[in-house]
C-alpha positions in Angstrom: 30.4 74.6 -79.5 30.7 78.4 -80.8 28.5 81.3 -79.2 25.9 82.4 -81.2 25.8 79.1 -83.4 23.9 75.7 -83.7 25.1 72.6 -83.3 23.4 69.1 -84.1 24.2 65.8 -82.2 22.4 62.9 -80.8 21.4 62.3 -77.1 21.4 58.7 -76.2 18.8 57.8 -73.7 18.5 54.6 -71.8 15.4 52.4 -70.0 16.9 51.1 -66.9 13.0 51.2 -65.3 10.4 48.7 -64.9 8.5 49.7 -68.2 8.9 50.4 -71.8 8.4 54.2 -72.6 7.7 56.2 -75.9 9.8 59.8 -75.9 6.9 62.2 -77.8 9.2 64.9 -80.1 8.6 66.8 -83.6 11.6 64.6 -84.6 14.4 65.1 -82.2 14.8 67.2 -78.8 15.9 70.6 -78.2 18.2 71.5 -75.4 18.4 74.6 -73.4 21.6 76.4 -72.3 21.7 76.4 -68.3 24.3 78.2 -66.0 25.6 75.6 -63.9 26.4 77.2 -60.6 22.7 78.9 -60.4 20.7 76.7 -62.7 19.0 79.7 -64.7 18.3 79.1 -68.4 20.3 81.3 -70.4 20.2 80.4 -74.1 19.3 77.6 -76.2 17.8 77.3 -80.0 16.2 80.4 -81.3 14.4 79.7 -84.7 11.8 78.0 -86.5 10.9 73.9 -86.5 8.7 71.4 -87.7 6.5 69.6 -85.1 5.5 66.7 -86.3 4.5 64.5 -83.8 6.9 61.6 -83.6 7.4 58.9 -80.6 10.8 56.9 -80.0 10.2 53.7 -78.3 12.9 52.4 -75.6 12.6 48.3 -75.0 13.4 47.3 -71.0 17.0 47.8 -70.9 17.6 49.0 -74.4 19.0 52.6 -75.4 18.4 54.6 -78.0 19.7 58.0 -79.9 17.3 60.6 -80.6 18.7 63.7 -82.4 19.6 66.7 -80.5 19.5 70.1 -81.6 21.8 72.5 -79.2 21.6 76.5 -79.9 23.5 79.0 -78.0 21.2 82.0 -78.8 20.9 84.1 -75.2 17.6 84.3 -73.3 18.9 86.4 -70.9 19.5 90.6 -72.0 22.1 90.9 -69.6 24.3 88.5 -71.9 23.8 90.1 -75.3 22.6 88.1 -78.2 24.7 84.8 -77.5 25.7 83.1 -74.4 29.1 84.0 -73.8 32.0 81.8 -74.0 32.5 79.7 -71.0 31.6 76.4 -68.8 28.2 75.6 -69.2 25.8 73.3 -69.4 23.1 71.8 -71.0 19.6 69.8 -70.6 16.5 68.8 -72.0 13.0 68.6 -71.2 11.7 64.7 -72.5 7.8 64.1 -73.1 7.2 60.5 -71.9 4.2 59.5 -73.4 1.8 58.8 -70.6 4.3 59.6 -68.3 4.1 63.8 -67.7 8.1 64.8 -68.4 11.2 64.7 -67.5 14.2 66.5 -67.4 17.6 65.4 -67.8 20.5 66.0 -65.6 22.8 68.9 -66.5 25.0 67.8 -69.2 28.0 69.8 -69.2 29.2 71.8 -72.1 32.3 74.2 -73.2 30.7 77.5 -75.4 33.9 78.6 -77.2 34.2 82.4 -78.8 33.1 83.0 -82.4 
């Protein structure tokens, strides 16, 4: 993906678990940009979205894709505007209904120059 730009994709999620769950979203998931040799957030979406409030149900050993929005705006002043180019890596913070949340593991990524 390009520093400084969006990109939308899908994340696939599976229910390997003893239960069915319901992901809560305003119509998809937002990742975050995280370094992966410290962990520290250091970018991810910056702009406005709609929240409506809408569930995606996973059957007992089903999967399903639930869109993705990835931004590589910085959070962080020492990096400028936009995360630099570079390894990196991305996750997401799930809202399981009933459930609390959960965050995915580190899914890497490759930020490429303008």
């Amino acid at each position: 993906m390009k520093s400084g730009r969006n990109l939308r994709s899908v994340l696939r999620i599976s229910d390997a678990g003893q239960e069915k769950i319901a992901i809560v979203t305003h119509g998809g998931v937002t990742a975050r940009v995280v370094d992966p040799d410290t962990n520290e957030t250091v970018g991810g979406y910056a702009g406005f979205q709609t929240m409506p409030r809408i569930k995606f149900r996973i059957g007992l050993g089903d999967s399903i894709e639930i869109p993705l929005l990835v931004g590589t705006a910085s959070s962080v002043s020492r990096l400028g505007y936009a995360v630099p180019p570079g390894r990196g890596a991305i996750e997401v913070i799930l809202n399981l209904e009933g459930n609390g949340s959960f965050r995915t593991p580190l899914l890497p990524i490759i930020v490429e120059g303008k």
